[in-house]
C-alpha positions in Angstrom: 105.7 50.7 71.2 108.7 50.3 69.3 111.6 51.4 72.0 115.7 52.5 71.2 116.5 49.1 72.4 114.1 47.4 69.6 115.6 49.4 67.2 119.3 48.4 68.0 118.6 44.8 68.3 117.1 44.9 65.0 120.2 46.9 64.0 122.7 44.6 65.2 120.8 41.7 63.4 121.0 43.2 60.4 124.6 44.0 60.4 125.3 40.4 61.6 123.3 38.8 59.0 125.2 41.4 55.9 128.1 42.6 57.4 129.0 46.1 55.7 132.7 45.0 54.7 131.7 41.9 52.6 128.0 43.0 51.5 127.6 44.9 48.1 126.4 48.2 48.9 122.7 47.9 46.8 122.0 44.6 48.8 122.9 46.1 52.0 120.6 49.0 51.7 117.5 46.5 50.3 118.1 44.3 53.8 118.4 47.6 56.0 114.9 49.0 54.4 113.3 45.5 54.7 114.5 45.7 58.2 112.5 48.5 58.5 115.6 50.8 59.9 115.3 53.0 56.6 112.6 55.1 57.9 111.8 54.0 61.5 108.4 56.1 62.1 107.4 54.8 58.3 105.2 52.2 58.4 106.3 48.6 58.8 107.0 47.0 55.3 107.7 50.6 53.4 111.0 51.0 55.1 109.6 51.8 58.4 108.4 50.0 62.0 105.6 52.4 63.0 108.2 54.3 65.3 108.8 57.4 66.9 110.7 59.6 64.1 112.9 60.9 66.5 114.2 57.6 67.1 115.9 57.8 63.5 118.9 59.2 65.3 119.5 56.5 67.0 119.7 53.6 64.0 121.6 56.6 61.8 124.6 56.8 64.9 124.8 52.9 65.4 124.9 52.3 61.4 128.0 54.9 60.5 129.8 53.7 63.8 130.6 50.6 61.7 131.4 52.0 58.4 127.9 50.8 57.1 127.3 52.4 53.6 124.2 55.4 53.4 121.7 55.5 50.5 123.6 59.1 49.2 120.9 61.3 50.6 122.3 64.6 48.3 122.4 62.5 45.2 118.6 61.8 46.3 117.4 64.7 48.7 113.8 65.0 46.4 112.8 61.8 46.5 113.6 61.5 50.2 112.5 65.1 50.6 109.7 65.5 49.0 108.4 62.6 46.3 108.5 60.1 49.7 106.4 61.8 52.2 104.1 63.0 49.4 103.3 59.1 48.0 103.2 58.0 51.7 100.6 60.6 52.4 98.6 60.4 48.8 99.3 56.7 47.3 98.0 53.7 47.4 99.1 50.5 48.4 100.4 49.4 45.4 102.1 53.0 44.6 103.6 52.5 48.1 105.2 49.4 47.2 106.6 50.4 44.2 108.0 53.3 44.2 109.5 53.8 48.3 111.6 51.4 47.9 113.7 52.0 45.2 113.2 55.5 45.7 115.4 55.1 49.1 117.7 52.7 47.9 118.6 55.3 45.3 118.0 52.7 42.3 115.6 55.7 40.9 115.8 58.7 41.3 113.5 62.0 41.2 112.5 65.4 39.8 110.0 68.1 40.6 108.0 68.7 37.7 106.6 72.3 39.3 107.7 75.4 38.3 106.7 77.0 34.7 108.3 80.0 32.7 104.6 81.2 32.3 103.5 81.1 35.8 106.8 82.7 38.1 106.0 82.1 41.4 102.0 81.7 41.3 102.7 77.8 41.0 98.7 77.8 41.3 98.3 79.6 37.7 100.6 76.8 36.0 99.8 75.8 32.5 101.0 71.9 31.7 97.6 70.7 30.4 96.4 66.7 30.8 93.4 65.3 29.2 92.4 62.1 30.2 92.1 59.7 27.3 90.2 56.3 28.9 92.6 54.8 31.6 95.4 57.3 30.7 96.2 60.8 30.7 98.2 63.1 27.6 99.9 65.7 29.1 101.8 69.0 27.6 103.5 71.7 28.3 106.9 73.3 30.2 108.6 73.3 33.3 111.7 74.7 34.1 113.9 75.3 37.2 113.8 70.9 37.7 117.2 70.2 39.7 118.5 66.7 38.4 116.0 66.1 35.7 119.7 64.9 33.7 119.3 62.3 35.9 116.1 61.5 37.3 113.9 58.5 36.0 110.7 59.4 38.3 109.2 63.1 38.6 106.6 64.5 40.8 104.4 66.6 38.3 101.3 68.4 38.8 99.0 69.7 35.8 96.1 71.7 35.1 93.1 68.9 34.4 90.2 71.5 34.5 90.5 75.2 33.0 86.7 75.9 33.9 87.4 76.1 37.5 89.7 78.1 39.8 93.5 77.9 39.4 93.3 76.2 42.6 91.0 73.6 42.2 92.0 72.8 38.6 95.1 70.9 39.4 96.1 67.5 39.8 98.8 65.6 40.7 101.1 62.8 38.9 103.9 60.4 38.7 106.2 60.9 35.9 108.0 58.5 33.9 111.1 60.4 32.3 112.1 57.7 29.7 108.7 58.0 28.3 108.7 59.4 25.2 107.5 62.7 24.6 110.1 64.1 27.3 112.7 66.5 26.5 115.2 67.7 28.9 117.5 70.7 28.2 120.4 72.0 30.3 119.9 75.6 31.6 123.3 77.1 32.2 123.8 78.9 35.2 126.3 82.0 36.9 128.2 79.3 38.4 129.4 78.1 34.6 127.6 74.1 35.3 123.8 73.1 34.3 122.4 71.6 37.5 119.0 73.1 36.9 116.8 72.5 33.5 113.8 72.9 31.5 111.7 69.7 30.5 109.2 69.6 27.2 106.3 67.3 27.6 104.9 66.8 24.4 101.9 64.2 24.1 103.3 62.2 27.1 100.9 59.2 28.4 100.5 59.0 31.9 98.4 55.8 33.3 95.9 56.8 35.4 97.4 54.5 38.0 100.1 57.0 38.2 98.2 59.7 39.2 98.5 60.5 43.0 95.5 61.8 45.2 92.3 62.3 43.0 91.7 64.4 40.6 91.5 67.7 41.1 93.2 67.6 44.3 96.9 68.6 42.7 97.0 71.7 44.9 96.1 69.6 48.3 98.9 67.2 47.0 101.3 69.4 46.5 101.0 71.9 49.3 102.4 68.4 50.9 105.2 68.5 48.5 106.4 71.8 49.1 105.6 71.8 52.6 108.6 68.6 53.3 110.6 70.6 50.5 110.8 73.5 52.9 111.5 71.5 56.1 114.3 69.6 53.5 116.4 72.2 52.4 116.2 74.7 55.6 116.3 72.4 57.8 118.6 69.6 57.3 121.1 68.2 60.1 124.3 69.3 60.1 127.1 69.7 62.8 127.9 72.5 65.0 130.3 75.1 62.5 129.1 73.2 59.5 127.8 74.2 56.4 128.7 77.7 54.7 129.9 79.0 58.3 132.6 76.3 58.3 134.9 77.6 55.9 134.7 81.7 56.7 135.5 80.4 60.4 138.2 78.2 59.1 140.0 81.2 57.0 139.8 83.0 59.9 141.2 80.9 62.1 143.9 79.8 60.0 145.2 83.3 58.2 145.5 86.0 60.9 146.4 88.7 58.0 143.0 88.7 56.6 141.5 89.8 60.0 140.0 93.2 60.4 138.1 94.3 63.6 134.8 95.3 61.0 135.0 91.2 59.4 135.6 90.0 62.9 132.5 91.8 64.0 130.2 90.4 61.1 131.5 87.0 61.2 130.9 86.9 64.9 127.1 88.1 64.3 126.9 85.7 61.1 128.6 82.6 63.6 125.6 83.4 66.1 122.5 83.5 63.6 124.0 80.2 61.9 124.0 78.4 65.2 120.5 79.6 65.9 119.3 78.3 62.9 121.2 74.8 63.5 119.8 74.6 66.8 115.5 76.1 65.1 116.2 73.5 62.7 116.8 70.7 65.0 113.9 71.5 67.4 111.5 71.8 63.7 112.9 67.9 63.4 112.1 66.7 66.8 108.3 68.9 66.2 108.3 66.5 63.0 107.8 63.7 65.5 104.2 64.8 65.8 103.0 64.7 62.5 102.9 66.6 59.2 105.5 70.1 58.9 103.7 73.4 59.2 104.4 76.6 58.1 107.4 76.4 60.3 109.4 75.3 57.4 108.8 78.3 54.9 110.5 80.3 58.5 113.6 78.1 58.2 114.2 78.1 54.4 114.3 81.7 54.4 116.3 81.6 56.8 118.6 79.2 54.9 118.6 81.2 52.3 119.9 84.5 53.5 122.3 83.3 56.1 124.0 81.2 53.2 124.2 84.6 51.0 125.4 86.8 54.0 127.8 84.6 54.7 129.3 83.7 51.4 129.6 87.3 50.9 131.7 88.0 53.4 134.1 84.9 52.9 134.4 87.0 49.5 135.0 90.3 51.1 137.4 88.3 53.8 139.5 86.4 51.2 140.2 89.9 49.2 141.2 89.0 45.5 141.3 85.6 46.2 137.8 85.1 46.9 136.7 86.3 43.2 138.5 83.6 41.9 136.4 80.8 40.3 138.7 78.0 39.1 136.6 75.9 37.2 134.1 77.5 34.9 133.9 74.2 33.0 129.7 73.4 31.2 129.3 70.3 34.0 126.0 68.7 34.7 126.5 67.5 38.3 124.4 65.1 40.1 125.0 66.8 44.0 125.7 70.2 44.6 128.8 70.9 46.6 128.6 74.2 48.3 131.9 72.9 50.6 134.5 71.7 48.0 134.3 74.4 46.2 136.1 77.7 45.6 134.6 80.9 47.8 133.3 82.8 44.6 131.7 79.3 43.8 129.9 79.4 46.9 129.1 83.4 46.0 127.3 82.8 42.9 125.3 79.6 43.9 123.8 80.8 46.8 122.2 83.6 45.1 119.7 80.7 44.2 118.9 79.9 47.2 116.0 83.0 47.7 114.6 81.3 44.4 114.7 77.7 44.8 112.2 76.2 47.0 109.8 78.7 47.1 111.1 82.5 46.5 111.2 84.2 49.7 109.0 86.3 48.9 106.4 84.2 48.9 107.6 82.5 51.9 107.5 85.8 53.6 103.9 85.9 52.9 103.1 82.5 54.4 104.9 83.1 57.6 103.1 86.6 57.8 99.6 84.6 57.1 99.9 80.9 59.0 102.7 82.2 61.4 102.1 85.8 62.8 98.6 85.7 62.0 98.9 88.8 59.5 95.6 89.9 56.8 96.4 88.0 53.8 97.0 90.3 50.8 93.8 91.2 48.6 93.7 88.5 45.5 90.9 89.2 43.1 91.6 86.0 41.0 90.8 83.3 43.4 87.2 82.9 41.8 87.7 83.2 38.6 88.3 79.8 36.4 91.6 79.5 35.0 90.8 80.2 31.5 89.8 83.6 32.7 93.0 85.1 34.2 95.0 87.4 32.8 98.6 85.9 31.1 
């Protein structure tokens, strides 16, 4: 069993062998990965020893102490997220070795190929056709909502193989080249005045069948994977205590008494609370992590995540008065991170109102934690029989 002391020999033999000050960045993250200190609980030769995940903390903390670069984790959240744990569960060897990697090193990175304009949020009744044509696969159709398809070279896509049977079962799963020809990608502008978010075209793209992740007709298994980490990702990622969207409402108040008002001071005290509860939900849902593969835990905390961040964004707005509907830079930008932080309040407004969206609308998350959580009668669906061809668009 790999132990904390393992892991920080290990860690202080890779920073004596490429010191952080004189390595290139690229190189040093390429050692620390073969070191296997990219992901510990990973296993060894894809990044990882075989270790306890919670044990991550403890390379992360010893790492930064010496200024030693990180792979950019915003830049890359899906492929870390959700492309990672997805080929670790579903590829094979030789998927494994190819694509984790790079993918954590940040050389590539990725794109969710999910969502359709056709198919809201019933991923299940998505559209994207592929026919298999000998040891490859043509694939068409539209997705839309793809955050950093501007600058992704890999995608995660999943497309309907089978109309005859149910939506469900119909489905299967893919690794996207996005250089390939046959892929458009178009900005879609958004509230906030910048185009992180787009809509991709495939249009006769060829897809080897090596590329194709889990077996066919097992997309929905796949992905349920996928979306699963996604949750866990974006509601419940580590940050410090008074950190994220709290940190700046607390700041103003600490730091311009003649905004205060005993109503504000009330909510922002309420607001403070629920964020810290969240932090702390968040961290126990990490350490749970530990034992294998996330639950329906995660949908809990993303929803979470979602309307803390608009709760809280709207009353920096109400608290700044005037100044917080001003909006310095509505500038077309295609950003590769989104920076909730370094931006102006009515920034922070408009962008979280994507939250409830992104990452599964929370309506649908609400379902899910009222099915796999509380143990609620799922809602009557006539269409789970039927073959695809069959349902109503």
């Amino acid at each position: 069993m790999i132990t904390s002391e393992d892991l920080l020999t290990r860690v202080g033999e890779l920073l004596a062998a490429h010191p952080p000050a004189d390595t290139p960045r690229a190189d040093f993250l390429r050692a620390r990965f073969d070191a296997g200190l990219a992901w510990v609980h990973y296993p060894e030769g894809l990044g990882g020893l075989g270790a306890s995940r919670t044990l991550q903390a403890v390379v992360d903390a010893e790492l930064e102490a010496p200024g030693a670069p990180d792979n950019e984790p915003r830049r890359i959240g899906i492929g870390l997220g959700m492309a990672a744990p997805t080929i670790l569960a579903y590829g094979t060897d030789e998927q494994k070795r190819r694509f984790l990697r790079p993918l954590w090193v940040g050389e590539e990175v990725w794109c969710q190929l999910f969502s359709e304009p056709g198919a809201g949020s019933d991923l299940a009744a998505l559209g994207t056709r592929a026919v298999r044509e000998g040891d490859h696969w043509v694939v068409d159709g539209q997705k839309v909502w793809t955050s950093s398809a501007h600058t992704a070279r890999w995608a995660i896509l999943i497309a309907r193989t089978d109309p005859d049977v149910p939506k469900h079962r119909g489905i299967t799963y893919f690794l996207c080249d996005m250089s390939d020809p046959g892929v458009e990608v178009r900005p879609l502008r958004q509230i906030t005045g910048e185009a992180e978010f787009n809509e991709v075209f495939l249009t006769g793209v060829t897809i080897p069948d090596s590329h194709r992740l889990g077996e066919v007709g097992q997309g929905w298994e796949v992905a349920r994977t996928t979306l699963m980490n996604e949750r866990v990702s974006i509601g419940g990622m580590r940050i410090p205590r008074e950190g994220g969207m709290i940190a700046p409402v607390a700041a103003a108040w600490r730091e311009r008494p003649e905004l205060r008002t005993h109503a504000l001071h009330q909510r922002l005290l309420g607001l403070w609370v629920e964020a810290e509860v969240a932090r702390l939900t968040a961290e126990r849902l990490r350490q749970q992590l530990a034992a294998g593969v996330p639950g329906p835990e995660g949908s809990g905390m993303k929803l979470t995540f979602a309307r803390l961040n608009q709760e809280i964004s709207g009353l920096e707005v109400e608290l700044l008065g005037k100044e917080g509907l001003l909006y310095e830079d509505w500038t077309m930008r295609r950003p590769e991170v989104v920076d909730f932080t370094g931006r102006d309040a009515g920034y922070r407004y408009l962008r979280a109102k994507g939250n409830s969206i992104e990452g599964g609308t929370s309506e649908v998350l609400l379902n899910i934690v009222a099915e796999r959580v509380l143990g609620l009668p799922a809602e009557p669906r006539d269409d789970k029989d039927l073959a695809w061809k069959d349902l109503a668009r």
